[in-house]
N, C-alpha and C positions, 0 to 999 in steps of 0.2 A: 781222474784217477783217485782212488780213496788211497789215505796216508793211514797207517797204522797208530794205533793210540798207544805210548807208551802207560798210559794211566788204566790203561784195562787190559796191560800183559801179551798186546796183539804180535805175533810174529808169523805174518802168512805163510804156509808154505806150499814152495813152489817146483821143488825138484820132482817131473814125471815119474823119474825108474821110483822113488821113494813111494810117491802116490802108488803107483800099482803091487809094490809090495806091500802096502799096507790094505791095500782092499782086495788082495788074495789070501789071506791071513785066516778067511774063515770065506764059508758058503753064502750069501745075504739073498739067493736068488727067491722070490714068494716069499722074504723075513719081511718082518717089520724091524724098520732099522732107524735109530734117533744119532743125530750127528751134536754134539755141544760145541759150538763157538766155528760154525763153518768156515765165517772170513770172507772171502772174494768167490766162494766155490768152487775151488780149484777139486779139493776131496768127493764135496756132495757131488760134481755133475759125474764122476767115475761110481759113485754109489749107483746111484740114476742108469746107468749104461748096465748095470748088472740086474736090473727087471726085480727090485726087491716089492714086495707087495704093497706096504707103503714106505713112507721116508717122513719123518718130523726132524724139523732143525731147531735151535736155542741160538739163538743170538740177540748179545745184550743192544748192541750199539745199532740204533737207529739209522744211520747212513748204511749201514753194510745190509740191516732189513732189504731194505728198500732196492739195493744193487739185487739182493736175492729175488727176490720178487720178479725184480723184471726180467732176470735172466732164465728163474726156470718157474716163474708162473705159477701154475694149478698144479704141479708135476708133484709137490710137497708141501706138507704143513708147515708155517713158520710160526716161534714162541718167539713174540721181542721181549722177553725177560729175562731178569738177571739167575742164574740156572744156582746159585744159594737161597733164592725165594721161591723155587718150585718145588712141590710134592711128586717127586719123580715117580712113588707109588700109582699118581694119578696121572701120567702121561697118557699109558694106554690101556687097554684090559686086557693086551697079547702081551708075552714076554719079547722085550726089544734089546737088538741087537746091539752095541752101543759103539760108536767113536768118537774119540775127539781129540783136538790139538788144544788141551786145556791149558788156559793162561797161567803163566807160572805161580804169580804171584797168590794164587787161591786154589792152587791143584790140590794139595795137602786138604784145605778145608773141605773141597767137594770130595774129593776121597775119603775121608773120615766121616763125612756127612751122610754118602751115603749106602760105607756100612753099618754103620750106628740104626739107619734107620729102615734098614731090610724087615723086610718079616718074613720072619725064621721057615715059615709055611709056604710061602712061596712069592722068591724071589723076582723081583722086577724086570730080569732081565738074566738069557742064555750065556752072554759074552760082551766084556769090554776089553777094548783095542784101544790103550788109551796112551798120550805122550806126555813126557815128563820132562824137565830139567834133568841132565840123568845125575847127578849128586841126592835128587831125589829119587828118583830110581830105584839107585844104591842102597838108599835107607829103607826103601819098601819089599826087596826083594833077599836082604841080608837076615844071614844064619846068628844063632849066639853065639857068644866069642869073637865076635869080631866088632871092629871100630863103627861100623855105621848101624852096626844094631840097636836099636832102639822101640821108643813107643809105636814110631810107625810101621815098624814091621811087624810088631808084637801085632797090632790092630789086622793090619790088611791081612795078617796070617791066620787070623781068627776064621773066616768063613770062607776067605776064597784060594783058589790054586792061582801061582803065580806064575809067568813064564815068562824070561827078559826075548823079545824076540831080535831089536836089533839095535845099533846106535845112530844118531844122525846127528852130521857136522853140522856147523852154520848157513855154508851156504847153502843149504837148504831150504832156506829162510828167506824170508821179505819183510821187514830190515833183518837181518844178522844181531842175532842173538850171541853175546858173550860166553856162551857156556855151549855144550855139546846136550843135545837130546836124547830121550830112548822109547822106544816103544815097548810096554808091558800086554803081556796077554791075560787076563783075569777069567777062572769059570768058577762057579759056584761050588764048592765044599757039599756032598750029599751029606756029610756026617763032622757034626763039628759041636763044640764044646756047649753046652749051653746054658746061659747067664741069662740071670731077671732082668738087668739094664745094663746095656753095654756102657754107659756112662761110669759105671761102677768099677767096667773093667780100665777106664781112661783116667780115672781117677789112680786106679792102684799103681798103674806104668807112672802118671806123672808125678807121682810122691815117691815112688823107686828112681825113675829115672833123674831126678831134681837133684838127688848126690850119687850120678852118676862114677865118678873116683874113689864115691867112700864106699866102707860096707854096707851090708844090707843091711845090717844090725838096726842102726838107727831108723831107715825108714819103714823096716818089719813093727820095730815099736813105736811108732808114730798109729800104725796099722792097728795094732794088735795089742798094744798094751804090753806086759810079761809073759804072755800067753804062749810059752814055748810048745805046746801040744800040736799046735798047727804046724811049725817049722820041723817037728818030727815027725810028724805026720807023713807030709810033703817029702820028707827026708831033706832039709834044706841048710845048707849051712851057711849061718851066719856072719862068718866071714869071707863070704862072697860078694863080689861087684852085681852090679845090674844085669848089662852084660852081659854076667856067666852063669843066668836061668834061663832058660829055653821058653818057647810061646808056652808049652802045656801047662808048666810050672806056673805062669802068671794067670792063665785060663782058672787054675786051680785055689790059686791065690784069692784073687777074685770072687771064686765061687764061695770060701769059707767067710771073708768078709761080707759075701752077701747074707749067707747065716745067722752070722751074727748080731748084724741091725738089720735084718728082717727084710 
């Protein structure tokens, strides 16, 4: 029996009704479809049952390879690598459908990673079906003006459509995870703001969002200098929280600082 590695975020899951809700979620019949962090198989062998054209999986941990392997063989491609050291551009040369029970403790980073590193021309992938800690969740799929709004929503709201589709308890789980989960629906934005380096835009959120409680005041001049022409511009007033600018506003933000060092 394979035990779970708390050290790589592992929490199998194992509730069937969850499994078939979550591989009805979208069509995968002829897709080519990439799973991140299969586990025991419980998800992949229900991918499998649905005749996608092919199936590639990502799994970091070596004993779970190898359970994979023998259980479903030639039926799918398997990566044993850790899925922050792959060029997901270079998975496949089809657009792939994507899910996963991504380990908590690096969800954020692979989510940040890879939209930062989409290309704008044509996206890696039709749909991700992906699960969350839902506290993250929360943060990625929150409006401004509200408590969990922040740099992560500002980012994922950048390129893509978001859809909460539903939440999952612990027992769901193999061990039982401390927090409640959720599943996110993501498609790709046709038409969305666009910046010379998204790092540019990560930069602006994390120097706004860093005094979070203060006004903007000071991190606008951190940004900008005196330079009140942008903030009128924008029409933005600077006694405002973080918070209380919307994605567009920071898209925009963004884009003047790019202007201005080039």
């Amino acid at each position: 029996m394979i035990k779970a590695k708390k050290s790589l975020g592992q929490n199998f899951l194992i509730d069937k009704n969850i499994i078939d809700k979550i591989i009805n979620i979208v069509e995968i019949k002829n897709k080519n479809v990439l799973e991140i962090g299969p586990g025991t198989g419980n998800l992949t062998s229900k991918i499998l049952d649905k005749a996608p054209k092919q199936v590639t999986v990502i799994e970091k941990d070596k004993n779970l390879v190898k359970l994979l392997k023998e259980n479903f063989g030639s039926k799918m491609k398997i990566i044993n690598q850790d899925i922050l050291n792959i060029n997901e551009n270079n998975i496949e040369k089809e657009k792939l459908t994507v899910f996963g029970n991504l380990p908590y403790n690096i969800s954020t980073e692979i989510l940040s990673k890879w939209i930062t590193n989409i290309d704008d021309k044509n996206f890696w992938f039709d749909y991700l079906i992906l699960m969350f800690q839902k506290e993250v969740a929360d943060r990625i799929i929150s409006k401004f003006n509200t408590k969990n709004y922040g740099r992560l929503s500002i980012l994922s709201n950048w390129k893509l459509n978001i859809k909460k589709i539903f939440d999952i308890g612990p027992s769901s789980f193999s061990p039982r995870p401390k927090v409640d989960s959720t599943v996110l629906f993501f498609e790709p934005k046709k038409n969305f703001y666009k910046l010379n380096n998204p790092k540019n835009l990560e930069k602006v959120t994390r120097i706004f969002f860093s005094h979070r409680r203060k006004m903007i005041k000071k991190p606008y001049k951190l940004m900008f200098s005196d330079n009140l022409e942008i903030a009128n511009k924008l029409k933005i007033k600077l006694d405002l929280r973080p918070q209380n600018l919307d994605y567009e506003t920071y898209f925009k933000l963004t884009d003047e600082y790019e202007k201005l060092n080039g």
